[in-house]
N, C-alpha and C positions, 0 to 999 in steps of 0.2 A: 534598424528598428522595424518591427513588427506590430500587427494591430491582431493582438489574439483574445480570443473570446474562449473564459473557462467558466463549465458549470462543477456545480458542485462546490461551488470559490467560499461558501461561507463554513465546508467541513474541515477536518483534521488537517488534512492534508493540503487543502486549498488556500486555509489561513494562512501556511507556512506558504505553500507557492507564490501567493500575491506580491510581499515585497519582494520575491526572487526577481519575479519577471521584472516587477519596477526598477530594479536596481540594475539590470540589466539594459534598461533605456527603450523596454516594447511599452506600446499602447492596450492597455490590458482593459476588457468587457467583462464583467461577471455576472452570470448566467445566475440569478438569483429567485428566491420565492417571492419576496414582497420588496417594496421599494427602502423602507427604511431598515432592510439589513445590513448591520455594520462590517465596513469595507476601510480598507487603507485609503489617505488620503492621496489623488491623483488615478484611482479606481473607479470607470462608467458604471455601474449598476444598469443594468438590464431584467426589469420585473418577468419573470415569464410565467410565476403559476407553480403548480404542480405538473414536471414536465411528465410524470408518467401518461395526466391528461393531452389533449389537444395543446399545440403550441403552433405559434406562429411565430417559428424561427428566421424568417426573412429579414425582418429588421432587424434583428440581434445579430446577424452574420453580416450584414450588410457592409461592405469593404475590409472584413477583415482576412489575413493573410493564411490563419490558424485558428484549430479548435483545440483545446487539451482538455479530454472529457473525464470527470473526477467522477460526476455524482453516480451514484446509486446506492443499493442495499446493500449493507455489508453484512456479515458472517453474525447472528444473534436467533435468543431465544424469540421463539413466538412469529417470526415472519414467514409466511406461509410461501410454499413454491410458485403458486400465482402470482403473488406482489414479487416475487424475484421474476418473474417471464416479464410482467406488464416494466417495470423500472429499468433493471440490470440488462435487458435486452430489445422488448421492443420500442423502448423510448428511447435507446443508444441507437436499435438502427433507422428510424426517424430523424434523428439529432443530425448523423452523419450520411445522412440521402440530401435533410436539407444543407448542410454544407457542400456534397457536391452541386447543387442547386444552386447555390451561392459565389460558387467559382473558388472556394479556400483551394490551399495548396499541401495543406500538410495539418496533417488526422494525430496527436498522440493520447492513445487511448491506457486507462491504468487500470492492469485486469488484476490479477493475482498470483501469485502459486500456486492456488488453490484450484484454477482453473487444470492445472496440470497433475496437481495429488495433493496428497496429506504427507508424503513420507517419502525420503532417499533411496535410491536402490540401497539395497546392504553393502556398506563399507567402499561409499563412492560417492561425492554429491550428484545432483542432478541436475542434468545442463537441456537444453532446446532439443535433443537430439532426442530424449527418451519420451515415450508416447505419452499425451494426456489420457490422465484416468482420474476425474474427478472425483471424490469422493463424499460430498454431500450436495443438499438443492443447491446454496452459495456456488460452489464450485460448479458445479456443473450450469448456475446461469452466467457465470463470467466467460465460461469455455463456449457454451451456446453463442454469446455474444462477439467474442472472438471470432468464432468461424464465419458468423455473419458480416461480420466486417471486413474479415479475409474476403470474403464473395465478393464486394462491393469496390471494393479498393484492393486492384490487381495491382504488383510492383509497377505494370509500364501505365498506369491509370493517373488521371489527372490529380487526383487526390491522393497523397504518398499518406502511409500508414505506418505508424511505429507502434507496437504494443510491448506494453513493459508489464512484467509481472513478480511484484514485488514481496517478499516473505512479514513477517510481523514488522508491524512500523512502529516507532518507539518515539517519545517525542516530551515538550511540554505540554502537558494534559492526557497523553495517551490512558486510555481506560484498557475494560476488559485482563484479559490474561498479564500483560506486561503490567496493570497498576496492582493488580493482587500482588503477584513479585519485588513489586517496590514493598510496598508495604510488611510483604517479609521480610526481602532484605533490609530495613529501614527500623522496623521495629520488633523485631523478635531476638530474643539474644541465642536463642537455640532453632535450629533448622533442620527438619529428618531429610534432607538432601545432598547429605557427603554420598560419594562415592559413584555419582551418577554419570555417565560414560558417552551419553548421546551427543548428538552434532544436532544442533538447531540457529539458522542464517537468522538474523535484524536485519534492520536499515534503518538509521535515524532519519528524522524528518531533514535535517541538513540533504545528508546524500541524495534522500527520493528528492527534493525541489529542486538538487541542482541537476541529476539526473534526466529529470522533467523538462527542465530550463534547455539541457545542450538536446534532447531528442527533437525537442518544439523547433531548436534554432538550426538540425540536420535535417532536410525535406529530405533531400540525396538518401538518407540512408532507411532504408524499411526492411519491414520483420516483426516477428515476435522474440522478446528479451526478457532472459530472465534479471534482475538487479539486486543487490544485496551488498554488506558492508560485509567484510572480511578481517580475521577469520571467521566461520561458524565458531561458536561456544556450547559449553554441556551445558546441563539445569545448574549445575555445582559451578563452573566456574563463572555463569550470569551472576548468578546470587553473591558470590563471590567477589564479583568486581560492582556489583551494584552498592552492596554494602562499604566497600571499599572507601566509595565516591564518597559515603555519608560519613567518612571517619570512623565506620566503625569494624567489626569481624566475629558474627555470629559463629557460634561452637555449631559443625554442620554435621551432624549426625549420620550415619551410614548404615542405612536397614537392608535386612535380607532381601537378597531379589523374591526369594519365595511371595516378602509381603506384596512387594508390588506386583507380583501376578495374582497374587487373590484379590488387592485393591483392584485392577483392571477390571476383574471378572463382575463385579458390581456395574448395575446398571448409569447410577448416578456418580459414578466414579471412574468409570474407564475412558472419556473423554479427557479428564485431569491427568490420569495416570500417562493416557497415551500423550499428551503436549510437554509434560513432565520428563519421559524418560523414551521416548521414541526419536526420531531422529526424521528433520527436513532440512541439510544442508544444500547450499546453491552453489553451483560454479556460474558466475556471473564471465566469465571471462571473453565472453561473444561479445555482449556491449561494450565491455571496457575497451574490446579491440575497436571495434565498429566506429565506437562516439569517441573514441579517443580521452576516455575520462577517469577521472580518479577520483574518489571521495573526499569533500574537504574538509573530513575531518577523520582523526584516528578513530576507532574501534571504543577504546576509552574516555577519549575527549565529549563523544555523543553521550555516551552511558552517562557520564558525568554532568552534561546540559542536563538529560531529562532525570538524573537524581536531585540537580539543584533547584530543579522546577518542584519535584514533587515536596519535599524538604520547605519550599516559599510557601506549600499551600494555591497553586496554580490546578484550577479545577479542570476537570476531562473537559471537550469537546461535545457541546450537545449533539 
């Protein structure tokens, strides 16, 4: 058992890791804004503020073994490249100076794909090996934050460092891009998305916590990883099996490529076009050697958690 301290425990991704770690028998800290933020029961709360402010991470590290750092800015409209440097980077590299300060043993930091690009090499996925080339502020402040972390936590360094960098995560309450897609798939009986050919990687929330769980519990093993649930899917066969889930199977329509290249060329539309019919497949297969792990759940089985989620009326993630 371990005594780890996670910020960011009250987001998407953190509500699912909590009972992970619990159930695994560590002593879990949550790195929180205010004291009365709702946590699992057998979970410390730890108030600390707005950590992009000033924190006094001393007493929140104080004996513990581990950090797994969640929080910051994710990928949205309206947040300025400032608020991504002051959060996404330099209150991660503050967080993890004061854990070397603190004596922890092991750093698991959750950047993204994004830090590395938006899209696959053509007709290959994309593994550790090929260069990061960010492509918007989001990515390029996960990728800034990475290398900083890389500076601070060399492999032979007191403090061992795992970076995982995970594709769309899909879940109970998942918003943005994946809840628009439910909601097609869910409620539309016709879909102009037959015939669509791209490779684009998930990970349900299951995989990334358990993920999260064996990286936190391998000090031994450091790097940067990519992670993902396997296989990649198109746009047609997501919707496809999303629908599925819901008992049902929309007529999927199949439009000229012509149209999707004049939809791209639109300003307000060539982000949709391109997440739609472009391609970011992962070969995860580094970590799965490294951590020794598998996802515990099928490909469908997840699809299915978070079609049953959406279907109950289970609201996003503030």
């Amino acid at each position: 058992m371990a005594k780890i301290v996670v910020s960011g425990a009250t987001g998407f991704v953190g509500r699912a890791l909590l009972p992970r770690l619990l159930a695994s028998g560590h002593e879990v800290v949550a790195a929180v804004r205010t004291p009365d933020a709702p946590l699992p029961a057998g979970v410390m709360a730890a108030p600390v503020g707005d950590i992009a402010g000033p924190v006094n991470w001393a007493p929140v590290l104080s004996g513990a073994d581990a950090l797994i750092h969640l929080a910051g800015l994710a990928h949205q409209r309206h947040v300025t490249p400032t608020a991504l440097q002051a959060l996404n980077v330099t209150a991660t590299v503050r967080l993890a100076e004061a854990a070397q300060a603190a004596g922890l043993r092991r750093l698991v930091y959750l950047s993204s794909v994004k830090a590395q690009g938006d899209h696959s090499p053509p007709g290959r996925p994309l593994t550790e090996r090929d260069p990061a080339r960010p492509e918007d502020a989001y990515g390029d402040s996960k990728r800034a934050a990475e290398q900083a972390l890389l500076a601070l936590c060399p492999p032979d360094g007191a403090l061992s460092l795992a970076i995982l960098r995970p594709p769309l995560v899909h879940g109970p309450g998942v918003k943005a891009n994946m809840a628009a897609l439910l909601r097609l798939a869910t409620d539309w009986p016709v879909l102009p998305l037959g015939g669509i050919g791209n490779r684009r990687s998930l990970i349900s929330l299951d995989s990334l916590t358990d993920a999260i769980t064996r990286a936190v519990e391998r000090p031994d093993v450091t790097g940067t990883f990519l992670v993902a649930d396997q296989p990649a899917l198109s746009t047609s066969q997501l919707v496809t099996r999303l629908a599925a889930a819901a008992g049902k199977r929309p007529w999927q329509v199949t439009l000229p490529p012509a149209i999707w290249r004049l939809a791209g060329r639109l300003p307000r539309l060539s982000g949709i076009v391109d997440r739609l019919t472009g391609s970011l497949e992962i070969d995860d297969a580094a970590f799965r050697a490294a951590f020794d792990w598998q996802p515990p759940l099928t490909q469908d089985d997840a699809l299915a958690r978070t079609v049953s989620a959406h279907l109950r009326g289970v609201r996003p993630t503030p």
